[in-house]
KERO-889081 format. One record per residue (C-alpha): residue in three letters; x, y, z. Coordinates in pm, 1 decimal, always signed. Last residue first. Layout:
BEGIN
GUSE    r        xx        yy        zz
GUSE  ALA         X         Y         Z
...
END
This chain:
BEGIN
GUSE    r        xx        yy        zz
GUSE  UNK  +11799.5   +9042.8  +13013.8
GUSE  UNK  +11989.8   +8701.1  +12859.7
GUSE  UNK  +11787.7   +8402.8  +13035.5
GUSE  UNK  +11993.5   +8272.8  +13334.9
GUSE  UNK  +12179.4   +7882.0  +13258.6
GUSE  UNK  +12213.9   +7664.2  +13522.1
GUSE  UNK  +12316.2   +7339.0  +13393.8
GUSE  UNK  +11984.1   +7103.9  +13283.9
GUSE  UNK  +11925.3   +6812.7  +13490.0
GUSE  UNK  +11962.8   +6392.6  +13466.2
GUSE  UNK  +12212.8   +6414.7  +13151.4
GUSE  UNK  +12060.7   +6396.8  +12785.8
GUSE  UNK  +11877.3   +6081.3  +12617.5
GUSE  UNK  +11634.1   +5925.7  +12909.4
GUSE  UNK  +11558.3   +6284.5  +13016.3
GUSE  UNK  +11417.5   +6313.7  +12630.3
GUSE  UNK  +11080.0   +6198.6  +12780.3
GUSE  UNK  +10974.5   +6509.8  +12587.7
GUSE  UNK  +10769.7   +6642.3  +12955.6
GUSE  UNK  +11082.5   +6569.2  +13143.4
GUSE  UNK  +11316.0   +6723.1  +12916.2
GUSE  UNK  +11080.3   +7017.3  +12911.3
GUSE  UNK  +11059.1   +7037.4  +13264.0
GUSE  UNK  +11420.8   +7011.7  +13299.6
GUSE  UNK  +11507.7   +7307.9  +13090.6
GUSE  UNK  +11205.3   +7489.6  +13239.7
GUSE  UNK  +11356.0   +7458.4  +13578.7
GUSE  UNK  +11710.0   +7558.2  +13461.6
GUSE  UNK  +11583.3   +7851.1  +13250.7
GUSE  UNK  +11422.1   +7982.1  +13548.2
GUSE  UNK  +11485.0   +8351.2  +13485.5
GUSE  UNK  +11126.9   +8402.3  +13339.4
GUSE  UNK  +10987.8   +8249.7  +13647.8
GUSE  UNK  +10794.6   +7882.2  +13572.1
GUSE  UNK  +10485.6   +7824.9  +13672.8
GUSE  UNK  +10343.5   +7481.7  +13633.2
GUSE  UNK   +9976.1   +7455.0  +13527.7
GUSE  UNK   +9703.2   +7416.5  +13822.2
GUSE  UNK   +9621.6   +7726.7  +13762.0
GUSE  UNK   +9540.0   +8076.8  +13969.1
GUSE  UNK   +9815.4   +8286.0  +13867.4
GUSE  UNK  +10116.1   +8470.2  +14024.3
GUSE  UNK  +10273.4   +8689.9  +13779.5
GUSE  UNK  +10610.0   +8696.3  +13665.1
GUSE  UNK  +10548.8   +8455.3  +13399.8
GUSE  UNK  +10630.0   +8145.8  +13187.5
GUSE  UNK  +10317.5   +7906.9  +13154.9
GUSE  UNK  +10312.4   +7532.4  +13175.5
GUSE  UNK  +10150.8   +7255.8  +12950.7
GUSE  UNK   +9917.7   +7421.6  +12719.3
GUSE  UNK   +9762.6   +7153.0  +12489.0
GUSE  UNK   +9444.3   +7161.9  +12673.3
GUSE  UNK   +9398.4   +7496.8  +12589.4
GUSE  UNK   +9194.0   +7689.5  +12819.9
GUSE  UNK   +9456.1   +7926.2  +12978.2
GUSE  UNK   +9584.9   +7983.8  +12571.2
GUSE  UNK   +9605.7   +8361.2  +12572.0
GUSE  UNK   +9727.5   +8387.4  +12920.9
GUSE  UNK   +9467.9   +8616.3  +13136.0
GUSE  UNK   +9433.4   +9010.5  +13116.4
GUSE  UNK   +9293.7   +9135.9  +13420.9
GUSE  UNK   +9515.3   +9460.0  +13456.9
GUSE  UNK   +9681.6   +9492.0  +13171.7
GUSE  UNK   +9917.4   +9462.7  +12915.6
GUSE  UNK  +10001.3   +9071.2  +13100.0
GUSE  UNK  +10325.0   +8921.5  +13059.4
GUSE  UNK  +10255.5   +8530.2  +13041.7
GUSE  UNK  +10556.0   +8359.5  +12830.5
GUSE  UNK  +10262.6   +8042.5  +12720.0
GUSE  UNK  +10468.7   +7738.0  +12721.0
GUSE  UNK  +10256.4   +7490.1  +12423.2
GUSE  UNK  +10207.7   +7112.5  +12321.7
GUSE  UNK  +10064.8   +7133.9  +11948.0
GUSE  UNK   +9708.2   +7166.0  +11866.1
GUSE  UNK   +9791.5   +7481.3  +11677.5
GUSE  UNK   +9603.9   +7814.8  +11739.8
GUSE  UNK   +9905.7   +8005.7  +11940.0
GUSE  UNK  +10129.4   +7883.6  +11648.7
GUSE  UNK  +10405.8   +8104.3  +11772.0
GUSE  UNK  +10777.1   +8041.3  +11867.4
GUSE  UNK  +10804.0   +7660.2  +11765.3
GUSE  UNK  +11112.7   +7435.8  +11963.2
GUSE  UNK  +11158.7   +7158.7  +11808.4
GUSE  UNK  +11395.2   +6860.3  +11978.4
GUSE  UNK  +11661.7   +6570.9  +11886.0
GUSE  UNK  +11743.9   +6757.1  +11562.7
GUSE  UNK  +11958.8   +6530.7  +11286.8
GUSE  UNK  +11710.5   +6656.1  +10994.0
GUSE  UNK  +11471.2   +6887.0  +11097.9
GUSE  UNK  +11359.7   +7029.4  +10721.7
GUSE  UNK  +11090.2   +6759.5  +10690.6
GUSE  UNK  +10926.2   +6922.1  +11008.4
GUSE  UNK  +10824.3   +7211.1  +10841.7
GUSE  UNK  +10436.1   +7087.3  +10758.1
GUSE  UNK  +10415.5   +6955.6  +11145.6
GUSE  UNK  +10501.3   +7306.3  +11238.9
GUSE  UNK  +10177.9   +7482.6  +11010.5
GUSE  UNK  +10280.2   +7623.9  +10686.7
GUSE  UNK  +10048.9   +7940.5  +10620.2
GUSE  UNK   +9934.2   +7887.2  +10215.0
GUSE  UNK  +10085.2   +7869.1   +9884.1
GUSE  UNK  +10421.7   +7942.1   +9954.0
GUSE  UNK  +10731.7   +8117.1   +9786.2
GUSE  UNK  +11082.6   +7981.6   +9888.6
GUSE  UNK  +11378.1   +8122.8  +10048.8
GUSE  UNK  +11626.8   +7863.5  +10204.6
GUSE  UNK  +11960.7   +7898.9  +10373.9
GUSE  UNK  +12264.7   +7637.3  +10418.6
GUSE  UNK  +12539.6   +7669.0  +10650.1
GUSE  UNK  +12856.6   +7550.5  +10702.9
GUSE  UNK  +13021.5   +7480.2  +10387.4
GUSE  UNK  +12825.4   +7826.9  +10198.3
GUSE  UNK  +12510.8   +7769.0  +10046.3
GUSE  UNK  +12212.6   +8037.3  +10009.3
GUSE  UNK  +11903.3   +7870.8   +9827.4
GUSE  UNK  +11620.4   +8050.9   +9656.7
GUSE  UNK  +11294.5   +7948.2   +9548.8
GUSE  UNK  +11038.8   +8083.0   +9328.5
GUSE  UNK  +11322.1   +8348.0   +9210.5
GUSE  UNK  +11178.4   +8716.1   +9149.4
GUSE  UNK  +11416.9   +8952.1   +9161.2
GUSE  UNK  +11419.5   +9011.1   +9589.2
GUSE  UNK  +11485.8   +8575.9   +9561.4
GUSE  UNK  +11824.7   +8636.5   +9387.5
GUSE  UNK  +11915.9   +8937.4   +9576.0
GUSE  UNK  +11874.6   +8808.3   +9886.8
GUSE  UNK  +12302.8   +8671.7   +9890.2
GUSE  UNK  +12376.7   +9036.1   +9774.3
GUSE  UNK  +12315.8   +9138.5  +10111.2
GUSE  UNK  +12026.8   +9451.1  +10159.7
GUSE  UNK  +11757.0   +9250.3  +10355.8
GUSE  UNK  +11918.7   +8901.1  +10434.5
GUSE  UNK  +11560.8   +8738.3  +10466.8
GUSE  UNK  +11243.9   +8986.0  +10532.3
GUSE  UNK  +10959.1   +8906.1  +10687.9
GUSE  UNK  +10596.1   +8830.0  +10667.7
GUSE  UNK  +10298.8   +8916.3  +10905.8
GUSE  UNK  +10214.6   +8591.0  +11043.2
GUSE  UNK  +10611.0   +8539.7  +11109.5
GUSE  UNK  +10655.3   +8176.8  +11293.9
GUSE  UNK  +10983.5   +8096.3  +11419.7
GUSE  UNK  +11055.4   +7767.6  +11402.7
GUSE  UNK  +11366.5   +7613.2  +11564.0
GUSE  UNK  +11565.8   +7305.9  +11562.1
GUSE  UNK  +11783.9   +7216.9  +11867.6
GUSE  UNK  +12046.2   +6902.0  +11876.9
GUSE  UNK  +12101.2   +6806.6  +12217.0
GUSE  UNK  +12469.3   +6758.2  +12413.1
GUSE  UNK  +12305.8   +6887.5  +12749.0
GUSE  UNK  +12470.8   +7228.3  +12679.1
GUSE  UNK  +12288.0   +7232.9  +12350.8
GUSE  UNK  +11968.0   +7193.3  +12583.3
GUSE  UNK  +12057.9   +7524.5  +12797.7
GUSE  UNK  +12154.9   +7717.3  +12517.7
GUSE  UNK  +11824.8   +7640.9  +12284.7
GUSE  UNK  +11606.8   +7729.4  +12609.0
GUSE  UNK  +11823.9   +8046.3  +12649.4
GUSE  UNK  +11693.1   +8159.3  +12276.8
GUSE  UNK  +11386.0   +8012.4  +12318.1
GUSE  UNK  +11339.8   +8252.2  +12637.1
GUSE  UNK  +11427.1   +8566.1  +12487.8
GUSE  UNK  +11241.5   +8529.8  +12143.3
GUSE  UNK  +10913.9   +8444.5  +12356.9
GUSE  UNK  +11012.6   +8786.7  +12586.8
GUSE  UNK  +10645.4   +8896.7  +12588.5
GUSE  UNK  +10710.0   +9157.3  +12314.3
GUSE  UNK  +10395.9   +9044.3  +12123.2
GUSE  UNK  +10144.7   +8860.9  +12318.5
GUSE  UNK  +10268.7   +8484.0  +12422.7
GUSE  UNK  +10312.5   +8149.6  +12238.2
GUSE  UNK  +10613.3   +7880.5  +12273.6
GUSE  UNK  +10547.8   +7582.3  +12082.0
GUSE  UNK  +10683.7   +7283.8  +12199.2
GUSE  UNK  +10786.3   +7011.4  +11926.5
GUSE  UNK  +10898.9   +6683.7  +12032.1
GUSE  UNK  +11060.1   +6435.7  +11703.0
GUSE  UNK  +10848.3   +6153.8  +11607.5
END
């Protein structure tokens, strides 16, 4: 089975930030990177190109091809949880999830509290295995800085047991600002 981490936080925590230096960091190592981003409110695909068009007039499903890249728009039933998606993650060595707060996946909380005496949404999961802040915290979880996309590189690695798989430590790599 492939590793999944889901990353969870508030809104505008930086979640999009750090996956995005995470997947940098392990392509570096020679790893393939799928990604999930989960959208509880909806979104919108390709808004305004002729390639949405298609699904925007009422296809079921609707596929985007082009020799590189491949894009899929199809209706749902219900809320797909990660373990639902993972059929699409052909060739990936790792999954990394942003969202699924409520899953009982492994999860990085990216801690930024609103204010004063807020807590990490997920302090008592058991599923939580380290927590991305700024903040100093009473836990016995690993804190990682923000910046730290080294450290969390090779905690994840560790944590995956993909170590065995990809060079001994991640390159350093600083999360866009």
């Amino acid at each position: 089975m492939k590793p999944i981490i889901c990353f969870v936080g508030r809104s505008n925590s930086g979640k999009t930030t750090l996956v995005s230096a995470l997947i940098s960091s392990l392509r570096a190592l020679g790893l393939k990177v799928g990604t999930i981003k989960h959208a509880a409110n909806g979104f919108q695909f390709f808004k305004g190109k002729d390639s949405s068009l298609h699904k925007l007039s009422g296809a079921s499903v609707s596929i985007v091809a082009s020799p590189n890249m491949l894009g899929i728009l199809m209706d749902t039933e219900s809320d797909k949880n990660p373990m639902e998606l993972m059929k699409y993650m052909e060739g990936v060595d790792i999954v990394l999830a942003e969202g699924y707060k409520s899953s009982d996946l492994p999860k990085i909380e990216v801690f930024v509290p609103k204010k004063l005496g807020d807590l990490p949404l997920c302090i008592n999961d058991p599923k939580l295995l380290a927590i991305v802040t700024k903040e100093t915290l009473d836990t016995q979880l690993p804190l990682f800085d923000p910046q730290d996309i080294k450290g969390l590189t090779d905690f994840i690695l560790k944590v995956t047991a993909l170590n065995a798989s990809a060079p001994q430590t991640a390159p350093e790599t600083k999360a866009p600002r």
